[in-house]
C-alpha positions in Angstrom: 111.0 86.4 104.5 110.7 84.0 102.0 107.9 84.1 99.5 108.8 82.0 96.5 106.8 79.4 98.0 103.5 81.4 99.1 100.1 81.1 97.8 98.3 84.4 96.2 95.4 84.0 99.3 98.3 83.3 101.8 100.0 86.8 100.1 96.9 88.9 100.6 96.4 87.5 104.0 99.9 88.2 105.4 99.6 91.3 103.4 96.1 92.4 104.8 97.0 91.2 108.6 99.7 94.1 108.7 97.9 96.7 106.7 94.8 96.7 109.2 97.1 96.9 111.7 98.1 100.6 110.8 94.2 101.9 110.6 93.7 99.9 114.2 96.5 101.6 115.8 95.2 105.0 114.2 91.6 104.5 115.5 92.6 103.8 119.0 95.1 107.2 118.8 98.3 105.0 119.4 100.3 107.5 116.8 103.5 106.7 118.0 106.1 104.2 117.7 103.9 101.6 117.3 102.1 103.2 114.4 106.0 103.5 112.6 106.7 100.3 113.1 103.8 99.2 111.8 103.8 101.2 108.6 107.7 99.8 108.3 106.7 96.4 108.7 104.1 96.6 106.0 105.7 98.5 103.4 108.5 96.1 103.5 106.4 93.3 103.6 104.8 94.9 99.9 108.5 95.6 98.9 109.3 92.1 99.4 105.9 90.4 97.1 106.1 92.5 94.7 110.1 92.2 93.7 110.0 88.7 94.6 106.7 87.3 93.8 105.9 87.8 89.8 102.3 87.1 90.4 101.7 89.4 92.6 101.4 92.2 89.8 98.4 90.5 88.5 96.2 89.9 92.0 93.3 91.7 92.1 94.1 92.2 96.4 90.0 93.2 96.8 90.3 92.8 100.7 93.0 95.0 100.4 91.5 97.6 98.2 88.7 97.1 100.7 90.6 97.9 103.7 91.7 101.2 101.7 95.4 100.4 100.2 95.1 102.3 96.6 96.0 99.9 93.7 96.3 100.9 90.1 96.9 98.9 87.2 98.2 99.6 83.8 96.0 98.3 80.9 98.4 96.3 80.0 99.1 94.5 82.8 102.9 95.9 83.0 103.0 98.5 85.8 101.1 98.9 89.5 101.2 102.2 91.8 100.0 100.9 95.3 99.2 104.0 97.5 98.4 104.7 101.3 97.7 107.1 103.8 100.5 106.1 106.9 98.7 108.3 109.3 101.7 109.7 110.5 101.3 113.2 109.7 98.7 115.5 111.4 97.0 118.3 108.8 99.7 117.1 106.2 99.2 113.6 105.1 101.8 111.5 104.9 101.6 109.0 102.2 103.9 105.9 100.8 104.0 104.6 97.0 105.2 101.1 95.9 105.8 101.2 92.1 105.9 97.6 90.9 106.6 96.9 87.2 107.3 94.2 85.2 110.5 92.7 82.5 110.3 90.0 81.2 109.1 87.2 83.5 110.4 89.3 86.6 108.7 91.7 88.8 110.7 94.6 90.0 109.6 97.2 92.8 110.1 100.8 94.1 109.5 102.1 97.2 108.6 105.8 97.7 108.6 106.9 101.4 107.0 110.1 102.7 108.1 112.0 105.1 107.2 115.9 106.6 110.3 117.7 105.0 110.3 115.0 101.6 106.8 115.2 100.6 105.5 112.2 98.9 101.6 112.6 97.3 99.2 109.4 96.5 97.8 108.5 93.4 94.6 108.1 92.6 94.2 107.1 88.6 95.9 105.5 86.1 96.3 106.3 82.6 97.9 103.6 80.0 98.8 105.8 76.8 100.2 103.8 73.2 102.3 106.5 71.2 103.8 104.4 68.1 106.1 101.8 69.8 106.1 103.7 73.1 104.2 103.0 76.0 103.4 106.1 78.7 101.7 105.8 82.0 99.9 108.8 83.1 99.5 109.0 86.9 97.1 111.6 88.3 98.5 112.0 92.4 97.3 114.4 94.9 98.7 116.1 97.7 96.8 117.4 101.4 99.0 119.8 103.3 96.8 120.9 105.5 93.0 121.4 105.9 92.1 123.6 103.4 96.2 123.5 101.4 95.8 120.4 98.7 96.8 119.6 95.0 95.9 117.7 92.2 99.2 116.7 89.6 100.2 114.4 86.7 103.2 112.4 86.5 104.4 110.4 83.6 106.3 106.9 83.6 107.5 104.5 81.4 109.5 101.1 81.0 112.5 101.7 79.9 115.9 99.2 79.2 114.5 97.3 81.8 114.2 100.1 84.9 111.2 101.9 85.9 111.8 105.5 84.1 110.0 107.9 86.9 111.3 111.1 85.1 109.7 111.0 81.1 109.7 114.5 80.0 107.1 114.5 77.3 105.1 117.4 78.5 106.1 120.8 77.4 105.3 123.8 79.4 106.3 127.9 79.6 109.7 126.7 81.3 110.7 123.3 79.3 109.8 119.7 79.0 108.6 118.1 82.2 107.8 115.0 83.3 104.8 116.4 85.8 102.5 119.2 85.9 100.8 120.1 89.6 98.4 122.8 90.6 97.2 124.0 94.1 94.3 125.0 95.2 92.1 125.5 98.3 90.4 121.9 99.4 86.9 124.1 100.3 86.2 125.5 97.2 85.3 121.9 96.6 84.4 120.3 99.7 80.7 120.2 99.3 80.9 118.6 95.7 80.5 114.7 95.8 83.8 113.5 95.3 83.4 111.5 92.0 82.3 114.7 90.2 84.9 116.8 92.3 87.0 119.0 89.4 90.5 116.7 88.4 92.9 116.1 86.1 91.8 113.2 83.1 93.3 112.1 79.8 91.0 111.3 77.3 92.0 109.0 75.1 90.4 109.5 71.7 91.7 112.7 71.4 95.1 112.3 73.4 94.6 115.3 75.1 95.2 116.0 79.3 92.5 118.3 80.9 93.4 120.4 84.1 91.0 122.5 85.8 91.8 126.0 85.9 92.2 127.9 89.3 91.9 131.3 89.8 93.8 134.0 91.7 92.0 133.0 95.2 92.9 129.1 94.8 88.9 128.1 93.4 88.8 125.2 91.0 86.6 127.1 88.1 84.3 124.6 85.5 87.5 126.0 82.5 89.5 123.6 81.4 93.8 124.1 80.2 94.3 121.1 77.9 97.5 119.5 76.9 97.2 117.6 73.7 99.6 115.1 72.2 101.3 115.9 69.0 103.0 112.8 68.2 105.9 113.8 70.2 105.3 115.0 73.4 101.8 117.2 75.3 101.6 120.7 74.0 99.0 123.0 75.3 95.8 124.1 72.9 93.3 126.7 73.3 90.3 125.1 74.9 
């Protein structure tokens, strides 16, 4: 598919065309090969814009965010997590990721595919952290194994000698420097809070600091927070 020559609305409509086609095939319980095919034909359709069509990093896609494709944006305009539910799984949600980023005057792409035995979450915010010369991009994901099994997590990424560096270990925990930290929890100690002032992971940006909700022994997200504040180097947890 060529797609040097498109038009951004001709994108977003080629784009949008196969994305609706994977919720239609869900509503009308057709979960089968059809429903595969259709999640292949659109992920590699996204593959394809986004490594091969610079602009496309900078499109605000509103008909897609409408139709429920997850797009987050770096504030500076240099990295793009698109997320979605493929509706393949049953209880455990099966998700896809396309990382886009950007060198130079070129857009570059990579594709994450979930499946039941490699477990791919979605993300659902977007943090873009300055550190001296260093730019960090803190992605808060979440995982739904099941009904009640889910989890909230933080992943760090940065550009790095032109590649997309998925593994930047500037958090420090018990065991080491990570590049992620994760927490389960049970889904109904939450489910009758609105889900804009549900309990989840956020980076403040005055005082550099990550805040995680603490859960107790029986899986409940408690109001405590753990905090991971930024010492010029790397996250390093405080005493709330």
């Amino acid at each position: 598919m060529s797609t040097f020559a498109q038009t951004p609305r001709a994108v977003e409509t080629d784009l949008l065309k196969s994305f609706k086609k994977i919720e239609y095939l869900y509503d009308h319980h057709n979960i089968g090969d059809d429903l595969i095919d259709a999640n292949s034909v659109f992920r590699n359709k996204l593959k394809n814009y986004t490594e091969n069509y610079p602009a496309s990093i900078k499109l605000p896609f509103d008909s897609l965010k409408k139709a429920r494709l997850d797009i987050f944006t770096s504030a500076d305009g240099l990295f793009r997590i698109y997320s979605w539910d493929t509706w393949l799984g049953g209880s455990m949600h099966i998700f896809d990721n396309v990382l886009q980023y950007k060198v130079g005057t070129k857009t570059k792409s990579v594709l994450l595919k979930g499946t039941v035995n490699s477990y791919i979450p979605f993300y659902n915010n977007l943090y873009t952290f300055k550190a001296g010369y260093k730019t960090y991009y803190l992605g808060i994901y979440n995982t739904i194994y099941s009904d009640k099994d889910v989890g909230t997590g933080i992943k760090v990424f940065a550009i790095e000698n032109g590649k997309l560096n998925d593994d930047v270990k500037v958090i420090k925990t018990g065991s080491g420097l990570k590049s992620k930290i994760y927490y389960d929890y049970d889904f109904w100690s939450v489910v009758d809070i609105d889900f804009e002032k549900r309990p989840t992971i956020t980076f403040d940006q005055t005082t550099q600091t990550i805040h995680l909700p603490l859960v107790d022994e029986d899986g409940k997200i408690t109001k405590k927070l753990i905090n991971y504040k930024f010492n010029g180097q790397y996250f390093e947890k405080i005493k709330s």
